[in-house]
C-alpha positions as CSV (number, residue, x, y, z in Angstrom):
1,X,165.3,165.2,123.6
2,X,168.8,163.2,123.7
3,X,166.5,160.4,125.7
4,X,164.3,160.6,122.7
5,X,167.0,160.6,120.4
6,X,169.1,157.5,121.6
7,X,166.0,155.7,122.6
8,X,165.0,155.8,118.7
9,X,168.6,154.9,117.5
10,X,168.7,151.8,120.3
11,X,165.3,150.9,118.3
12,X,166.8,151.0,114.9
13,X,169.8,148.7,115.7
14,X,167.3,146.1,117.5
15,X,165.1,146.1,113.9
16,X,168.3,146.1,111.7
17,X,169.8,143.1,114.4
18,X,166.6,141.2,113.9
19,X,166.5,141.5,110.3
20,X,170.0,139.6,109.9
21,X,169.1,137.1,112.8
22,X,165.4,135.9,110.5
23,X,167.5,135.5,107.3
24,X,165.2,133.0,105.5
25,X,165.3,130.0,103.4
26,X,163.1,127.3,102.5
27,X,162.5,124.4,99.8
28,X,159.0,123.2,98.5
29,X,160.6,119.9,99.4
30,X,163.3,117.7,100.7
31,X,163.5,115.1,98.0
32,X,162.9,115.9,94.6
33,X,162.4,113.7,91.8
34,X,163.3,114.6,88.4
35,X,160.8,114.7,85.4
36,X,162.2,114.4,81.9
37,X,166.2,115.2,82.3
38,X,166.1,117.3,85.2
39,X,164.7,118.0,88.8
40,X,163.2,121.4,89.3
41,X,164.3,123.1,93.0
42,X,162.1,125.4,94.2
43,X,161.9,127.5,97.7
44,X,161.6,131.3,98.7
45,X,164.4,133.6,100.7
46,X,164.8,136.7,102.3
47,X,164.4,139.4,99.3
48,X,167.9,140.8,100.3
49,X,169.9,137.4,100.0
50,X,172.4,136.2,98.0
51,X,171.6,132.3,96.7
52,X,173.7,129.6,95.4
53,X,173.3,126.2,95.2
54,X,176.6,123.6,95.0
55,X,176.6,119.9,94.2
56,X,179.9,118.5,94.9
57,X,182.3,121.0,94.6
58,X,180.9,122.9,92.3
59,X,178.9,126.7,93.0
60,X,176.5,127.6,90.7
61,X,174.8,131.3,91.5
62,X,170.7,131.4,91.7
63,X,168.6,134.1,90.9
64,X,166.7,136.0,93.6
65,X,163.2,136.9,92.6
66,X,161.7,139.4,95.1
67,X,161.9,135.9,97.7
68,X,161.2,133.3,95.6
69,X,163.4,131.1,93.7
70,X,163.7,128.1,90.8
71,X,167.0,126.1,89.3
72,X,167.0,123.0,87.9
73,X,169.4,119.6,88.2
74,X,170.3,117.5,85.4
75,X,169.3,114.0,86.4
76,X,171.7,111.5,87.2
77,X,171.7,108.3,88.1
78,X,173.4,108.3,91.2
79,X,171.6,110.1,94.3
80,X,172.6,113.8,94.3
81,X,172.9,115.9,97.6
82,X,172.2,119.6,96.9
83,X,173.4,122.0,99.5
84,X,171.3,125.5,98.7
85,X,172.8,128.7,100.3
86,X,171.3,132.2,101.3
87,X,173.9,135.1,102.6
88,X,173.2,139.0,103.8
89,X,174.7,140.8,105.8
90,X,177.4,137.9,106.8
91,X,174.5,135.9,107.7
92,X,174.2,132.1,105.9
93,X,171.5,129.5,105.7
94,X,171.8,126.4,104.6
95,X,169.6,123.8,103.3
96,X,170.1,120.7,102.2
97,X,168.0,118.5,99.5
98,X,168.1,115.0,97.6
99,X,167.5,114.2,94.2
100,X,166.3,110.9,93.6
101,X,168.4,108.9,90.7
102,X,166.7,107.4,87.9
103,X,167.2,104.5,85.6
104,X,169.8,105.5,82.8
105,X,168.7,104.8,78.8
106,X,172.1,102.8,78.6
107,X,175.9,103.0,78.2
108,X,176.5,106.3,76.3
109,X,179.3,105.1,74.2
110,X,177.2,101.6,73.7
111,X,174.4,103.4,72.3
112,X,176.8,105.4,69.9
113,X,177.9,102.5,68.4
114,X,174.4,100.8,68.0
115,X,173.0,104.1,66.7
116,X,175.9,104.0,63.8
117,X,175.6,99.9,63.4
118,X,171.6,100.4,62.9
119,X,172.3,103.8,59.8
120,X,174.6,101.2,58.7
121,X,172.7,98.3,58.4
122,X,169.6,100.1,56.6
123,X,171.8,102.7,54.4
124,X,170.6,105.1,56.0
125,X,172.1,109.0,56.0
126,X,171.3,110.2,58.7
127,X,174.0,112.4,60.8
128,X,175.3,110.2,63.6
129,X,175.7,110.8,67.5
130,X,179.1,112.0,68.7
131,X,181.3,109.4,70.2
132,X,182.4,111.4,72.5
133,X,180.5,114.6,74.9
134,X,181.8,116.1,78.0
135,X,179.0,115.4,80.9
136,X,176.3,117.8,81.4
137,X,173.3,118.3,78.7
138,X,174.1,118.9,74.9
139,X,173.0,119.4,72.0
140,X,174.0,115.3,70.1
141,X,172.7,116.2,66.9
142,X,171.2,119.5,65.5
143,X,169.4,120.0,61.8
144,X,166.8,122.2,60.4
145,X,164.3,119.2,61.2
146,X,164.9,118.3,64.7
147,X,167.4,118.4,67.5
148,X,168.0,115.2,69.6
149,X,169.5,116.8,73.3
150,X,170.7,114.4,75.5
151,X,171.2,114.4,79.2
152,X,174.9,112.3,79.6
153,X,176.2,111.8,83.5
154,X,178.4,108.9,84.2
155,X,179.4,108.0,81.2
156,X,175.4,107.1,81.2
157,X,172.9,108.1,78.9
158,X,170.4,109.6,81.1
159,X,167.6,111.1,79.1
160,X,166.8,112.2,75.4
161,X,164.9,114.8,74.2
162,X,163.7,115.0,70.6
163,X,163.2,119.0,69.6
164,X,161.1,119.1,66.7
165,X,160.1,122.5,65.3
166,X,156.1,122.5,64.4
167,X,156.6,123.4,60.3
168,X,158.5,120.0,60.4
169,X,155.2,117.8,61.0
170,X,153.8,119.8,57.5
171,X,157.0,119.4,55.4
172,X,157.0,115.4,53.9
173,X,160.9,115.8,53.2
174,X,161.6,117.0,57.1
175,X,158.8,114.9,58.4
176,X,160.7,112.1,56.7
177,X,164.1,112.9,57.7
178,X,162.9,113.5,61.3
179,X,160.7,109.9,61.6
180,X,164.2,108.0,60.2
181,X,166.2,109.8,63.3
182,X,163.4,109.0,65.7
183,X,163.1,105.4,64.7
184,X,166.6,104.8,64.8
185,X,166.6,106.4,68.5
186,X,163.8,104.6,69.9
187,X,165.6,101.1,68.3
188,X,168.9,102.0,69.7
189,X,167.4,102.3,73.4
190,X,165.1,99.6,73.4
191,X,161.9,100.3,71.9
192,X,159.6,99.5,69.0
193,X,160.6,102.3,66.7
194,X,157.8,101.5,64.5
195,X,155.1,101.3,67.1
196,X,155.6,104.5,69.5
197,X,156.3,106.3,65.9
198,X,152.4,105.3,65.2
199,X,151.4,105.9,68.2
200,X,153.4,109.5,68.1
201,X,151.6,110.5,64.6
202,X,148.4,109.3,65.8
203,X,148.2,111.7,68.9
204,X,149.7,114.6,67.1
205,X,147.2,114.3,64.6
206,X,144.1,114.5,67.1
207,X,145.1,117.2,69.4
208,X,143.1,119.6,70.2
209,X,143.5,123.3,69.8
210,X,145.4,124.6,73.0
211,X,146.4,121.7,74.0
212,X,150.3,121.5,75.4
213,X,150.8,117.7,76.1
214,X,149.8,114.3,75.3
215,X,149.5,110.7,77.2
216,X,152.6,109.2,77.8
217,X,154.0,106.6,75.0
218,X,155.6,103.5,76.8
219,X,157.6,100.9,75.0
220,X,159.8,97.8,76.7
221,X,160.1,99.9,79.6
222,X,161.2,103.4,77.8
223,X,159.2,106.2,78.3
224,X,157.8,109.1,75.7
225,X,155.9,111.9,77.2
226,X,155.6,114.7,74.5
227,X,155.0,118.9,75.3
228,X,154.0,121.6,72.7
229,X,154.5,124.8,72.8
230,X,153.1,127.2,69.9
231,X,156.0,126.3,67.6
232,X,157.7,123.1,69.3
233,X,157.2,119.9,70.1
234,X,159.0,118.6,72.5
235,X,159.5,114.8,73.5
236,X,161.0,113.8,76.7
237,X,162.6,110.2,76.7
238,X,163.5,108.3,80.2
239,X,163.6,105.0,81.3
C-alpha cells in the first residue's frame, strides 16, 4: 500500500512538473500591420497564465480568456517591437512581434494651425483642434454631431477617425455642422474635401440593409474607409 501510495504521489509531481515546463504562448503572427489607427495582436496561452505585453518601457496587463487573447497598438510611425509575456507558477514566455509603421497624416501642430487658418478664412464656427495633446489616442474634438479621435505619436498626426452618431445623417442642422468639420479635415490633410464628401453621401445613401462597411474613399493619397454599426458610423482616415 505505501508502494501504491508514493508511486501515485511520484506521479502527481511529474504531471504538475510538466504542466509548468509546457507553459504556452503563441501569436497569429510575427509582423503585424495596423488597419485604421491601430494593430490588433492576437495569440493563445496556457489558461492559467498571467499576460502582459510592454513596448519600451512601458507594461500594460492583457486579459486571459480561457487561452486566447487580443490587445491592440496605436499605430505609429516608427517600427514598434512588442515583447508579449506569459507567467505561472514562476515560469515565463516570451514572444516578441513587429508592428509595421505607417505613413503619418502630417505634423500635428502643422495641421492645428491649417485647421484654424482654413475656419478663419471661410468664417466658419466650427470648434477648433487643440494645439496641444499628450501622445496616445484622444478625443480632438467632441459635439452632439460627431467626434473627430485622433491617433497622435511623434509629435505626428497618425490617423483620424470621424465618429458620427446615425441620427446625425437625418438631422439637416447636425448633418450640416458635421459636413463643415469633415470638409475642413479632409482640406487640412490633403484631400478634396468637396469630392470624398460626395462620394461619402453617395455611398451612405445606397447601402444596403445590414451592411457594416463601404469601398474605400481615396483622395491625393489620403485614405477613407468607413464602418457602421447599428447607431455609428465610423470613418477611419490614414495615409
Amino acid at each position: 500500500m505505501k508502494k501504491k501510495i508514493t508511486a501515485g504521489l511520484a506521479l502527481m509531481l511529474v504531471l504538475v512538473l510538466a504542466g509548468c515546463s509546457n507553459l504556452k504562448l503563441t501569436t497569429t503572427k510575427t509582423t503585424y500591420k495596423p488597419s485604421g489607427m491601430t494593430a490588433v495582436v492576437k495569440g493563445t496561452a496556457s489558461s492559467s497564465a498571467d499576460l502582459t505585453y510592454q513596448i519600451g518601457k512601458k507594461t500594460s496587463k492583457v486579459k486571459n480568456n480561457h487561452g486566447d487573447y487580443v490587445f491592440t497598438v496605436p499605430a505609429s510611425n516608427v517600427q514598434q517591437t512588442v515583447k508579449v509575456k506569459a507567467k505561472s507558477s514562476g515560469k515565463t514566455v516570451t514572444k516578441k512581434v513587429q508592428i509595421k509603421k505607417v505613413k503619418p497624416l502630417g505634423s500635428y501642430a502643422m495641421l492645428t494651425m491649417k485647421y484654424s487658418a482654413i475656419l478663419q478664412q471661410m468664417h466658419l464656427t466650427a470648434k477648433a483642434l487643440p494645439e496641444t495633446v499628450n501622445p496616445g489616442i484622444h478625443d480632438l474634438i467632441k459635439t452632439d454631431s460627431y467626434t473627430i479621435r485622433g491617433n497622435i505619436q511623434n509629435g505626428q498626426l497618425i490617423g483620424a477617425t470621424f465618429i458620427i452618431p446615425t441620427k446625425t445623417l437625418k438631422q439637416k442642422s447636425a448633418q450640416q455642422e458635421f459636413g463643415t468639420a469633415f470638409s475642413v479635415f479632409s482640406s487640412t490633410v490633403g484631400a478634396d474635401g468637396e469630392k470624398v464628401f460626395k462620394e461619402f453621401s453617395k455611398q451612405t445613401k445606397n447601402q444596403s440593409s445590414g451592411q457594416t462597411t463601404v469601398k474605400e474613399i481615396t483622395s491625393n493619397g489620403v485614405h477613407y474607409n468607413i464602418g457602421f454599426s447599428t447607431t455609428t458610423l465610423y470613418m477611419y482616415i490614414t495615409k
